[in-house]
N, C-alpha and C positions, 0 to 999 in steps of 0.2 A: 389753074384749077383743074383737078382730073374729078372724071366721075369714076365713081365706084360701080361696079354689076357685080353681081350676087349669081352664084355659080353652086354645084353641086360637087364637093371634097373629092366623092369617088368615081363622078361623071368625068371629072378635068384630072384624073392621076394624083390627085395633093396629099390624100392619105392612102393609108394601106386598109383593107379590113383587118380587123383586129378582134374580131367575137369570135368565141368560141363555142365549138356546138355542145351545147347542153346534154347530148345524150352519150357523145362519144370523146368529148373533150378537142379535137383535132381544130384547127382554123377552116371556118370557114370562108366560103368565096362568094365572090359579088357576082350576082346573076344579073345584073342591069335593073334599070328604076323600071318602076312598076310597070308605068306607063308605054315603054314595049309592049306589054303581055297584053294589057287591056285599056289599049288604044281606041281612038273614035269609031275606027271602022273594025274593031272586035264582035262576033257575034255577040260575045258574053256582056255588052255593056250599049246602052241607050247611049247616043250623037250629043247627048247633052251634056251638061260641065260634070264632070267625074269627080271623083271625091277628092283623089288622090291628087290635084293638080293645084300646088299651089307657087305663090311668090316669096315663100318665108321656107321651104321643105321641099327636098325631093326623099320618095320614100323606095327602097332598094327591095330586090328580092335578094337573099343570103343564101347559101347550103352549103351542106357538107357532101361533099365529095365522097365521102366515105361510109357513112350511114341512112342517106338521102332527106337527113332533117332539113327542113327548108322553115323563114320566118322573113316577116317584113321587119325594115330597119327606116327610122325614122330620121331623116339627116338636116339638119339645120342648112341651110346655103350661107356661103361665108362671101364677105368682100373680096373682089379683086381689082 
């Protein structure tokens, strides 16, 4: 019997980003999951459960390199 864990596509290399920036059209890049930037001990966020932290989603920050559009990306966690 194997168990399965639930993993994050662009945290583990399994997919590529693949959005494209809405303002200039170019691929964007993965800035790492949110929870870098506004981790427990962030000034900008209370010790307490954060929004962004769950067992079903890790959520990304994206940008373009070239125009500095940046957006959050919503990622399913898949078996492994």
């Amino acid at each position: 019997m194997s168990l399965l864990e639930k993993v994050c596509p662009l945290c583990n290399a399994l997919q590529p980003v693949e959005k494209k920036c809405p303002h200039c059209g170019k691929i964007m890049l993965d800035g790492g999951p949110l929870n870098n930037y506004l981790g427990p001990y962030s000034p900008y966020m209370e010790a307490q459960s954060l929004p962004f932290q769950s067992e079903a989603y890790c959520i990304h920050l994206l940008y373009c390199p070239d125009c500095d559009y940046d957006r959050q990306e919503i990622l399913a966690l898949v078996d492994m």
